[in-house]
N, C-alpha and C positions, 0 to 999 in steps of 0.2 A: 514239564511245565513249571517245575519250581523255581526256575529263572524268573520265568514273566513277574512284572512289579517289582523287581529287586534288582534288578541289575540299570546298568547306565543311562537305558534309553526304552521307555515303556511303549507300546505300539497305541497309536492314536486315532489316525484316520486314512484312509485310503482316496487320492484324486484323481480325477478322469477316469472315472467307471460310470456309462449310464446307460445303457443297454447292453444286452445280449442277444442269442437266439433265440429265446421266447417270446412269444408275442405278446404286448401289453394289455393293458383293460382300461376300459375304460368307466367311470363311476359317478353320476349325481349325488351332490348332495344335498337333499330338499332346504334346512335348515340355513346351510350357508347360500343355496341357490348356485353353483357353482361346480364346476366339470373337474374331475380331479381325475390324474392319470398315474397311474402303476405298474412298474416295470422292473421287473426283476433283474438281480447285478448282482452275481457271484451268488452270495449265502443270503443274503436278504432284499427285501421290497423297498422299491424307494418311490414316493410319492411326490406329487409334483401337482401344481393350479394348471390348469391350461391357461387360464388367463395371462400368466407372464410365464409358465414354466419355470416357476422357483418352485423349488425343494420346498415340503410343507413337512416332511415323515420321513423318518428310516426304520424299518421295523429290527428289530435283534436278529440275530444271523442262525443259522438253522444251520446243523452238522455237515452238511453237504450243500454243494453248489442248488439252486433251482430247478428243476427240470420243467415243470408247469405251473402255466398261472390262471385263475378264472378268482372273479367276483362276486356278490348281494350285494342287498341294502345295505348290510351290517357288516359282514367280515370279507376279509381277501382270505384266496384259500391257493397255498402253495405246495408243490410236494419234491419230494427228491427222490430218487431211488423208487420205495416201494411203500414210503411214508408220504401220508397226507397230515398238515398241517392249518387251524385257520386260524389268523389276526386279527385280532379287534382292535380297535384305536390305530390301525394302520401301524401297530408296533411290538405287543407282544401275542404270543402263541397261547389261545385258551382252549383248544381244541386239535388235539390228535387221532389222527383216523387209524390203527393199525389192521391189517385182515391181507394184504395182498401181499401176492409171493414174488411178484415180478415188478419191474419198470413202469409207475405211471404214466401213461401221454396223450389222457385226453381228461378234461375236467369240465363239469354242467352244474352251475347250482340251481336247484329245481325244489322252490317255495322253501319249506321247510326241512327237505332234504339238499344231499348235493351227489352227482354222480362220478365218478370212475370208473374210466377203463385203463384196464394193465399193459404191456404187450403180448403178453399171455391167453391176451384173449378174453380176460375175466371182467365181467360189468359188474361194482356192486353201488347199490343205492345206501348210501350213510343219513341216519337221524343225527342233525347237526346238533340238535342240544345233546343228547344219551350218548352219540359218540358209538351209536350201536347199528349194526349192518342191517337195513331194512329187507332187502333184498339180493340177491346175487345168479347172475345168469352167465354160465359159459359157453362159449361160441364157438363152434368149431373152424380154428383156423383155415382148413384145406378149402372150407364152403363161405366161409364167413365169416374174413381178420376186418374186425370195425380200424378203421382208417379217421374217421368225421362225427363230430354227434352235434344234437339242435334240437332244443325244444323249440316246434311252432308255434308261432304267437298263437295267443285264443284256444289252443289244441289243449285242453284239460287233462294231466298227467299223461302226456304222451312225449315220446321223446322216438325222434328219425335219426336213424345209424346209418353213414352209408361207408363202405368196405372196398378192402384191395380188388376184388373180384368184380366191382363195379355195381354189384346189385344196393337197393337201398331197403330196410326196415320201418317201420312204424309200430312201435310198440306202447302197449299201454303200462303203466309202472306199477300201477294200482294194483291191477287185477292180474300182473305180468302175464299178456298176453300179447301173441304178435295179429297186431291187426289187419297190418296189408303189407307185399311185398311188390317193391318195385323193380321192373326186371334190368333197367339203369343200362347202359350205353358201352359196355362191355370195354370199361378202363376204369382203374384205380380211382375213386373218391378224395382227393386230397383235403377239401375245404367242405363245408356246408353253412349259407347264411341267408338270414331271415331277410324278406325284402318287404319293404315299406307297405305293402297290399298283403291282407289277409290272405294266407293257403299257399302264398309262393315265396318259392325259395329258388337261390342262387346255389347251383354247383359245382363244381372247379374240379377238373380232372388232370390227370397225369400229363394224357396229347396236350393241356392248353387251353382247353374247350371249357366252355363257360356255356351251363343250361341253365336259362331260366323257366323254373318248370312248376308246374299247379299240382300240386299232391295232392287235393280234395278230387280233381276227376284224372290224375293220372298224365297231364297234358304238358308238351311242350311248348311253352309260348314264344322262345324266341332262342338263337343259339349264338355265339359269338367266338371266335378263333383267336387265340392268342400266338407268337410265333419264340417265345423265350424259353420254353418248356413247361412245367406243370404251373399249375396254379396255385400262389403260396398263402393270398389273403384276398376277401373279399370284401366290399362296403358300401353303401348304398347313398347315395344324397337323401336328406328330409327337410331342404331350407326351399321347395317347390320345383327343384330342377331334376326334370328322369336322367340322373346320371348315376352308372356304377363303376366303381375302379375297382381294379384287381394288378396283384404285385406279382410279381416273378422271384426265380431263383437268381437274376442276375442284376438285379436294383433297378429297372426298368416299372412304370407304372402306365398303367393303359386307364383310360376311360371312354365308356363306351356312353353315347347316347340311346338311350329305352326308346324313347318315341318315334324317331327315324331308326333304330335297330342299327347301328350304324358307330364306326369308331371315332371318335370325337378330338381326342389328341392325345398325344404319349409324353410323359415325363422319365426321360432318360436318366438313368444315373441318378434316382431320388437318392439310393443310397449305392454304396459300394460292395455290400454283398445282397444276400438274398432279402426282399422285405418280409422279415417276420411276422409284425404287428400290422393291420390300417385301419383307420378308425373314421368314419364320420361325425363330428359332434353335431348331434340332434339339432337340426333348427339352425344351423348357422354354417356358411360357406368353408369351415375349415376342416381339412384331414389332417390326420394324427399318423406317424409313420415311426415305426423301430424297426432296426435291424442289428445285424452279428457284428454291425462295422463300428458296434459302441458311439452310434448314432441316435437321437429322438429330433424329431421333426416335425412343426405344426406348418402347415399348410393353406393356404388361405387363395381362392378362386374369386377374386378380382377385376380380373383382367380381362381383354378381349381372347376371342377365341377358348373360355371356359378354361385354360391352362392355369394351374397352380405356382407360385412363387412360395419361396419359403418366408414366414412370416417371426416365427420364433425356433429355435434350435439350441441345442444341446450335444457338443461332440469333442470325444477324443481320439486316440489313438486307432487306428483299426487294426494295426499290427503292435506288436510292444516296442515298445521306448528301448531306444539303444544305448541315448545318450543324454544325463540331465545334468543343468547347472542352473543355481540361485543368479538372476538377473538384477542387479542395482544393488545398493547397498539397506534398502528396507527388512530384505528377509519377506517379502512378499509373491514374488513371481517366481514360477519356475519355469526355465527355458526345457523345451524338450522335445528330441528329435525322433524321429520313430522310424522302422521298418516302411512303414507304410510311405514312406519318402517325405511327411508332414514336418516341420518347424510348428510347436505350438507352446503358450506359454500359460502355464494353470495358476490360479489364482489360490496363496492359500489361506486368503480371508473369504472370499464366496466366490459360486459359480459363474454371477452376472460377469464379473473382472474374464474370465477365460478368454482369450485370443487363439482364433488360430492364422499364424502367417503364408498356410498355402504349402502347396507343393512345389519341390526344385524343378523348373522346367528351362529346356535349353531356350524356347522362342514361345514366349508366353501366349502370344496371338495364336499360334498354329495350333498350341496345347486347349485353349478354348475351343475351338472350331471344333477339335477331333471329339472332344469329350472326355470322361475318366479311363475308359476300356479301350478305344483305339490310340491313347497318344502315345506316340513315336518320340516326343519330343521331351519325356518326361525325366529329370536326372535321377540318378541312383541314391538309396537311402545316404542321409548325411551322418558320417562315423565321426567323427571330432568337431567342434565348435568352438568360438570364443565371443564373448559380448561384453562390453562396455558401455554405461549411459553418459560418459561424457561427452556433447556435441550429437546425440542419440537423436534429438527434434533439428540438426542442422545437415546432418548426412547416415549413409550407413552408419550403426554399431553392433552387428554380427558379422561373423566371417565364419564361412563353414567349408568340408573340404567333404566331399563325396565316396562313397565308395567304388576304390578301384577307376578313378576319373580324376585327370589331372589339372582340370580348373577346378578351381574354389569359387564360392559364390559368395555376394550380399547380401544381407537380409535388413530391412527397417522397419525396427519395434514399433516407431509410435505411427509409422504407416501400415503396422500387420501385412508385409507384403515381401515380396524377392524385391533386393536391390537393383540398381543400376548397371552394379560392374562383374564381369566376369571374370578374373585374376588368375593369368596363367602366363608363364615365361613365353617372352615374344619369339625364341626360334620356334613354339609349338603354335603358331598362333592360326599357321595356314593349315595343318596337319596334326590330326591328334595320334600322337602312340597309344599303344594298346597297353604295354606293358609298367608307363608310366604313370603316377598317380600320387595325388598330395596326400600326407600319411599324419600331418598334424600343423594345429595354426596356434598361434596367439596375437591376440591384441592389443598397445599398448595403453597404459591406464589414461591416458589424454583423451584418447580415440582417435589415433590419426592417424595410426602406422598398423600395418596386419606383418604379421612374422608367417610364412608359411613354410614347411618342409615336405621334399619330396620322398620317395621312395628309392631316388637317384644319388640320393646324399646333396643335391642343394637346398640350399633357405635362401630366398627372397625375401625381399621389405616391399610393400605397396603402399600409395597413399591411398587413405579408405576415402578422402572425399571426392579426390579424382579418378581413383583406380590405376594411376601412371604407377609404372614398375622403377622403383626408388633404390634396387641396388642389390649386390649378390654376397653373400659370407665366403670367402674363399678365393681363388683366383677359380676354376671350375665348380669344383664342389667341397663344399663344408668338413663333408663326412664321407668314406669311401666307402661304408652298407649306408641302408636306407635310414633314413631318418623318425626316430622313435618318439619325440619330443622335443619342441620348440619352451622357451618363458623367455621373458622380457621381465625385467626387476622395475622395479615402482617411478624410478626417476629416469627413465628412459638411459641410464646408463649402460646397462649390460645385457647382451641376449645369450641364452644358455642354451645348444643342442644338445641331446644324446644321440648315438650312431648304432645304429645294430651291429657294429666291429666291437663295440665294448670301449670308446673313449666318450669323455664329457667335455668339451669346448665352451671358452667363455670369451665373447667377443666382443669391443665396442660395440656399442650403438650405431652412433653415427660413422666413425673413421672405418668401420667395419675390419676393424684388424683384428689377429688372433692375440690373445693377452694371455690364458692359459689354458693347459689342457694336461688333464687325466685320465689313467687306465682306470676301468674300473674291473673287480671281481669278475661279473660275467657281462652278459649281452643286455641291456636296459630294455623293457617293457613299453615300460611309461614315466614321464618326469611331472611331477606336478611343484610350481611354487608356490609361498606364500609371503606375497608380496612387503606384509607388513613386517614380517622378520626378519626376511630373505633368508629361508631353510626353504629347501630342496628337496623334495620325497624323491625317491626314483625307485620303482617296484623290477625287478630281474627277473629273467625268464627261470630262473632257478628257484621263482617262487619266494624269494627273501627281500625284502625292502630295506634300505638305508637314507641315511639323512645327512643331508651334506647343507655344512654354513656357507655361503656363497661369500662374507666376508672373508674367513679364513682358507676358505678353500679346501676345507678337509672332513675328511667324513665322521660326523659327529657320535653318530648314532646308527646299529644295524640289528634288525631284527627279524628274527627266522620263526616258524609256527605254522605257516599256510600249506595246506599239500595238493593245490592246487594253482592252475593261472589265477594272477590279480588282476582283477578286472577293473577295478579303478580306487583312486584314495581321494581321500579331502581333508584338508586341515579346519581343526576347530577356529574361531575368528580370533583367539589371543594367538594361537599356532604352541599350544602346551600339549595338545591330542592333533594325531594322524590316525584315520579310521580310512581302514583296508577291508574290501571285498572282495573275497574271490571263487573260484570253479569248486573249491568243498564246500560252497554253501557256509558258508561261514563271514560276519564281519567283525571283525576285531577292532579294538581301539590301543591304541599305542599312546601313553604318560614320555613324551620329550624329556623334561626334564633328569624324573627320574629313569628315562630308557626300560619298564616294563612294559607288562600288558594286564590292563586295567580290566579290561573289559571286551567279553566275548558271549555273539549268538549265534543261532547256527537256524536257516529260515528254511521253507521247503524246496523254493525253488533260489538257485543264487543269484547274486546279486550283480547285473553289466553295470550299472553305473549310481555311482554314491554321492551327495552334494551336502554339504551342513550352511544352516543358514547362516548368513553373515549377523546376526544379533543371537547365534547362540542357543535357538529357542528349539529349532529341529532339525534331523537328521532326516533328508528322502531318498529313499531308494527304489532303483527300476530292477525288475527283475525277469528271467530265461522265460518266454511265451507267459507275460502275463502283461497287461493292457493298463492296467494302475501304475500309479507312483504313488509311494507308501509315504506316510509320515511318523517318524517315531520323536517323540517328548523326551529332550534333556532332562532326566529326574534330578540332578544337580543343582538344578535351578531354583528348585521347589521342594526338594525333599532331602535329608537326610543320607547322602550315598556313598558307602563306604570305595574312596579312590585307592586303597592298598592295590600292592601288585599280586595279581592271582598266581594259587601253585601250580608248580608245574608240572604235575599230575590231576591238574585242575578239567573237568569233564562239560562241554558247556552244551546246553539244553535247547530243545526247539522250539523256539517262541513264534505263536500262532501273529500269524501278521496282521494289520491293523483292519478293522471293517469299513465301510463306509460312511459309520457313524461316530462322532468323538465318541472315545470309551474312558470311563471312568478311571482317574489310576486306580491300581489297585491298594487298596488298603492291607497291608501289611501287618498293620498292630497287633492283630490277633492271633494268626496263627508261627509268623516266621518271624522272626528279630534282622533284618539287615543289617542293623547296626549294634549286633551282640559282636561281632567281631572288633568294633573300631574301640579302639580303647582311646580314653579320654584323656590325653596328654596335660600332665600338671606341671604347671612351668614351678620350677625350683625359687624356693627364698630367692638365692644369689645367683646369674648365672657363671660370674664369675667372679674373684680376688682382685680383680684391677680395675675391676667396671664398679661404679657407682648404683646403688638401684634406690628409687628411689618410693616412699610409701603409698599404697592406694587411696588414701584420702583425698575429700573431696577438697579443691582449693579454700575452700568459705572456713576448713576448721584451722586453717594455718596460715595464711597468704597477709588475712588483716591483723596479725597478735599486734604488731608494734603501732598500730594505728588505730588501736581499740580506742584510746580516751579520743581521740578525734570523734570517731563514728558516734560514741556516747553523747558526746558532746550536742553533735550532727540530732538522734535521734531522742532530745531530749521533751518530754510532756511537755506540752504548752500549759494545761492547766489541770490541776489534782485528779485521777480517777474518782466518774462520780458509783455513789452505790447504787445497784439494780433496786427496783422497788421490791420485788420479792425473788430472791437469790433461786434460783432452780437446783432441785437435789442434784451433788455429784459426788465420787469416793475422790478423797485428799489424796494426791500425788507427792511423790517427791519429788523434790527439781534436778532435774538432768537431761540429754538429751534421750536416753532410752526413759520411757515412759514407766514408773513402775507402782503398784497404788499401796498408800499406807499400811500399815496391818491394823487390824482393828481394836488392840492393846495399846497401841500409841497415841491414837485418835486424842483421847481425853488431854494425856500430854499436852499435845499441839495448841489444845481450844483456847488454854490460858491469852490471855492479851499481854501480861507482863513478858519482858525479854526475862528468859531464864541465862545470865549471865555461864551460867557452868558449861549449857549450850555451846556456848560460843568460844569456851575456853579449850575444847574437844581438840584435840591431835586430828588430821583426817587419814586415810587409810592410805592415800600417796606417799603423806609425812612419814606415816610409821611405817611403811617401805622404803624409805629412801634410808629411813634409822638403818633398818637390819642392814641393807646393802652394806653399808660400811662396814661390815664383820664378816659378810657373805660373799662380797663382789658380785653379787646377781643382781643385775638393773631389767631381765627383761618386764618383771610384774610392774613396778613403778611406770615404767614405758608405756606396756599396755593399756595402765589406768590413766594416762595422761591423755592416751590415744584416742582415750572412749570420750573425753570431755570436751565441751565446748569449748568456744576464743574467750569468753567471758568466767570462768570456770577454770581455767589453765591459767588466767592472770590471775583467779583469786589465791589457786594452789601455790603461783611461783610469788607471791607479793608474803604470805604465809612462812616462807620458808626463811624471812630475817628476823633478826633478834627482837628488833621492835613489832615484829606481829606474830608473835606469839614464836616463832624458831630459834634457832641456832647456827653457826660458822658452822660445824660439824653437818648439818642436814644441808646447808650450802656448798658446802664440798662436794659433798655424798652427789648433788645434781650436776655439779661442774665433770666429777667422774663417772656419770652416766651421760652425759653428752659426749665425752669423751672414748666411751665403749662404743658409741654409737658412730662415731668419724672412723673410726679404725674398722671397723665393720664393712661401713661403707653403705649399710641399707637404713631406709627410711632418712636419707640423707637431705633433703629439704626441710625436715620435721627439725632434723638438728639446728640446722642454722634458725627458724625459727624463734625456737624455744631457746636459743642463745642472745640471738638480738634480743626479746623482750625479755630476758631474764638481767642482761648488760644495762637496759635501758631503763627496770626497775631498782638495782642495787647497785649504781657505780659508785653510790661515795662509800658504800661499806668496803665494797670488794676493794680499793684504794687502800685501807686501812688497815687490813688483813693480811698479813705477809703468806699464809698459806693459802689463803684462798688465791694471793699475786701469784704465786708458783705455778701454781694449778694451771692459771689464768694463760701462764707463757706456756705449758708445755700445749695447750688447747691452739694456740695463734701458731705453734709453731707445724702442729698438724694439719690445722688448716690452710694454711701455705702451701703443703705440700702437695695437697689433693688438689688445691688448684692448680699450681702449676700442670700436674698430670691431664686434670681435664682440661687446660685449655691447649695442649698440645693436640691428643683427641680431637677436640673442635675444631681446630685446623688444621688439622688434618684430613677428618671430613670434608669441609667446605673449599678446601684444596682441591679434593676428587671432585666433589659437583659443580666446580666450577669449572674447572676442564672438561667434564662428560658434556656439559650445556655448552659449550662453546666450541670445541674440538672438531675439527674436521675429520669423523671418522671414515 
């Protein structure tokens, strides 16, 4: 775990997870007045309003998956394994039950206690605050394995078990006593639920059978036959209607009329696997339905005939995602295809945005009729997709290809629905082969043309708005193996195949001619482009990946590391990182430019398909039997991350994948340094003898020297500073730009009024640097001091330095060969010319009259000469390249 928070990509949140096989609870909450619903997903509780079905809660995640759920007033109580767990705030865990040896799978919270059964057989009663075992009763399996448990309403510490062997219990908890035994119907107990009338309860048996029965005189009042197999949930109407529904193992929901005894109607297919959860909310026509097919369901009875329609819903995948890609250029949808044969596309800003487009069916009307379980007509999971929102609101923009099925289908986003057209070569049109079948599509960035490949080795073009078949790569086929990978480059110039023989082909567009073609290494896997660069990933069955320029046509870049199949890649949006997935459970990140490997984790289960968003911001992954798409955070974006290439005895770590709740990054400060490795690159004085460099100073101390008496001029008082009426205490400074306060020995000095002429007669410390230099030849201190002072400040020091102000020819030399140290150097090279203009434009009739200072004067013009001339060849030489790169037809 000392990866997680340090490495490239920290795990964030988990999408399309919202039920499981536990059945949900449901929860009043007297203060909000309002029906909240909880349902367990993976390792933690997720809460939800009934009112619109928005997410209110994630609780923290708990070591292991869910295994049961039950509620109070106050806490949700969950357990896994053989641990009981309960939440307060619908979020963190203040309450650990530990005592059983076995599997929990039955939960009762009962007032102040709450109950568990093991499958061991063991019943203990837990004190919810002490966290201490009130009671515990063991049951001997062979006579008496509890199966169902129910406190009855009004029944004061009593709680009814009823068991595989078919008999039922009523025991008191108080006095642990058993009070009556029911001798029960001689089949398994599945369910046990309280019905709206004091003393009676609903039963749910293995056959089907539904008793509704009086446990205060032992009496059956009414029975009812169900024909699915056992009985998986029970639920009672309380908005005035005798109706009870009850769910099956096969997603089938029956309700029965109480008053006429009698079957009222069936809801087929509510969900796709068994109903786990069904809920009646109290007082109001709506049922609540979960199941394993990562379904939630609110249901609302409306209509004629007492039949239920769906009213609000919650659903993703029922089988795992096979294949995901970022849709439009937001960085907000995620297209995603699943085992379960679905197109669906998850939103990674909220739940409400989720779409789902339906399943692929060959004749939509017949696929209705049959329903989800009998349809004949249903197409096989979709393996490769491609989507474009260009023209997306004016016709199809998905193109998908089937498994093992040699039409490709439509799909349209902003209608959530299967397309119009069914795309498959017209000699198959009357007769489908068995053996043939499309193997990869792409689409072009317009949205107008779909590129499809066969397993036959041909590509086809189709128009996506008519679906007419617009032309073939080849005179028969492309590729003589099957086709591994289709792209199309950004300007609809070039279509790229790979062939399972091991060549890459690059073909016009429209002329559909062959233009070039290369062997490659081995057999190609998969090709992915990235349009904006035009580099070419292509992952090998040999498990190595390489990176080919489509401009130059050579392979740029290859990299070896995985010891597994790749399961898919995707380019970061500049296209500097290719992140690779494959069968070791591992994804790597690959640095282009520099051709290392950046960055490496290793997840538990691996990874089929990888997408990075198009703004940068995440990385999602679908993973081997798991129902989510993960979302992991670019840490680059945000934090400090060292991009070095890792060693290559480097060991990379298993980072737990993200919850269903955003997770904090983690805060690294404290205990791990990430960035004790990166060493802090200090760019050098010079970087080079030919280049000019020039000084970090801010323009304001250099830019206006020669236009200081303007600006004076410009900024002069209108009228006398007036005095304050009474001056407020402050410590005397001296003037400069760094602030620095009197010493308190001098003070007196200062106070005088009179000019102390001697003051003023003082050498300054520039002056008498510039002295010594002439015996030294060291100009950088005088530099330095120059450096530190103001525009106003630097005129006084250079006006100083002539005879008539107080200087000397010799201290004017001394400055003419320290600008001249300074041209040869070639650093702080605008400072020079500066401090040379307003030293020119202060002194030119002395220097005129000076024959050494003249000398000086010429060997200065004739340096400066020279350094121009060099830079302005430089400069145009520059602007020679950028004017051809901007214009160049490359």
């Amino acid at each position: 775990m000392a990866r997680e928070g340090v490495g490239l990509f920290a795990a964030f949140r988990v999408l399309g997870r919202f039920s499981g096989h536990v059945p949900h609870v449901l929860r009043y909450h007297g203060r909000h007045r309002e029906f909240y619903l909880a349902a367990a997903v993976g390792r933690s509780v997720h809460t939800y309003n009934v009112k619109k079905l928005g997410i209110v809660a994630v609780s923290n995640t708990l070591p292991q998956d869910i295994t049961c759920l039950a509620a109070d007033r106050m806490l949700i109580f969950a357990s896994h394994d053989n641990i009981l767990h309960a939440f307060a705030r619908n979020k963190e865990v203040v309450h650990t039950y530990k005592g059983h040896k076995a599997k929990i799978h039955l939960l009762q919270p009962f007032g102040d206690h709450v109950i568990s059964v093991d499958v061991d057989n063991v019943l203990i009663v837990w004190n919810i605050q002490s966290e201490e075992e009130y009671l515990q009763i063991d049951f001997d399996k062979t006579t008496f394995a509890v199966s169902a448990l129910l406190h009855p309403s009004t029944y004061l510490n009593k709680i009814l078990l009823g068991s595989e062997q078919g008999t039922l219990q009523l025991w008191n908890i108080r006095s642990n006593k058993l009070l009556y035994s029911f001798p029960g119907w001689g089949l398994a107990v599945t369910t046990l639920e309280q019905a709206p009338a004091v003393d009676v309860v609903a039963v749910g048996l293995l056959s089907g059978q539904i008793i509704v029965h009086n446990i205060k005189y032992d009496e059956t009042l009414m029975k009812f036959q169900q024909d699915w197999g056992p009985i998986t949930a029970i639920s009672f109407r309380t908005d005035g209607h005798p109706v009870m529904a009850a769910g099956s193992p096969v997603g089938h929901i029956a309700l029965w009329d109480l008053e006429e005894k009698k079957l009222m109607c069936q809801m087929q297919d509510a969900h796709s696997t068994a109903i786990a959860g069904m809920t009646f909310v109290p007082g109001e026509p709506l049922l609540i339905t979960n199941g394993a097919d990562n379904a939630l369901r609110v249901w609302i009875f409306d209509g004629p005939g007492g039949i239920g329609r769906v009213l609000r819903s919650r659903m993703g995948h029922s089988a795992p995602p096979t294949k995901i890609r970022y849709h439009g250029r937001n960085g907000k949808q995620i297209l995603s295809a699943g085992q379960d044969g679905t197109l669906q596309s998850f939103s990674t800003v909220h739940e409400k945005f989720n779409k789902s487009l339906g399943r692929g069916s060959i004749n939509k009307k017949k696929s209705k009729k049959k329903g989800l379980k009998l349809d004949t007509m249903a197409l096989p999971p979709i393996t490769s997709f491609a989507s474009e929102v260009a023209h997306q609101s004016d016709w199809d923009g998905i193109v998908a290809c089937h498994q093992g099925y040699i039409t490709c289908t439509t799909w349209n986003y902003q209608k959530t629905s299967m397309g119009a057209h069914k795309l498959r070569p017209e000699e198959f049109s009357k007769h489908k082969p068995v053996d043939i079948y499309a193997t990869a599509v792409d689409i072009t960035s317009c949205g107008n043309f779909a590129v499809i490949g066969m397993s036959t080795g041909q590509v086809d073009v189709y128009n996506m708005q008519s679906g007419i078949h617009r032309g073939r790569y080849g005179k028969e086929t492309a590729h003589e193996g099957a086709i591994r990978g289709v792209a199309v480059d950004g300007l609809n110039q070039l279509v790229i195949t790979a062939g399972s023989e091991g060549l890459i082909k690059f073909w016009k567009f429209k002329m559909k001619d062959l233009v070039y073609s290369t062997e490659l290494s081995s057999s190609p896997s998969g090709i992915l482009l990235h349009r904006d660069s035009g580099i070419l990933g292509i992952a090998f069955d040999d498990f190595t990946i390489s990176v080919l320029d489509i401009e130059t046509r050579k392979i740029v870049r290859t990299f070896s590391g995985h010891h597994g199949q790749i399961n898919d890649m995707t380019f970061s949006p500049d296209g500097r990182w290719l992140i690779t997935s494959s069968m070791d459970c591992s994804i790597k990140t690959w640095d282009l430019p520099s051709g290392c490997l950046i960055d490496c984790f290793l997840v538990d289960s691996a990874a089929v398909s990888l997408t990075m968003s198009p703004t940068g911001d995440f990385l999602a992954s679908a993973h081997v039997d798991d129902l989510g798409i993960y979302l992991w955070s670019n840490r680059s974006l945000y934090s400090l991350v060292s991009l070095r290439p890792l060693p290559a005895d480097y060991e990379p770590s298993l980072v737990t994948p993200p919850s269903t709740c955003p997770m904090q990054d983690v805060d690294v400060s404290g205990d791990e340094e990430p960035c004790g490795e990166m060493i802090e690159y200090v760019s050098p004085e010079q970087l080079g003898e030919q280049l000019v460099t020039l000084s970090l100073l801010p323009e304001s101390r250099w830019k206006n020297l020669i236009n200081l008496d303007i600006i004076k001029e410009k900024n002069k008082p209108k009228e006398p500073p007036k005095v304050p009426k009474s001056a407020p205490f402050f410590i005397p400074t001296l003037p400069g730009l760094i602030p620095r306060y009197l010493p308190p020995e001098e003070e007196n000095d200062r106070q005088s009024k009179v000019v102390n002429l001697g003051v003023l007669a003082q050498k300054s410390d520039f002056y008498i640097h510039l002295e010594e230099a002439l015996s030294t030849n060291e100009y950088k201190t005088p530099l330095d001091l120059l450096k530190s002072l103001g525009p106003s400040n630097i005129e006084l020091e250079l006006r100083g330095l002539a005879p008539e102000g107080g200087g000397s020819v010799e201290v004017m030399l001394s400055f003419l060969r320290m600008i001249g140290v300074m041209l040869n150097k070639k650093y702080n090279f605008e400072l020079a010319q500066a401090y040379l203009a307003l030293f020119l434009k202060l002194h030119l009739k002395i220097l005129s009259l000076e024959p050494k200072l003249l000398e000086e004067l010429s060997k200065l013009s004739m340096q400066l000469e020279e350094t121009w001339i060099h830079l302005r060849a430089l400069f145009n030489q520059s602007l020679c390249v950028l004017t051809y790169m901007k214009s160049a037809l490359l």
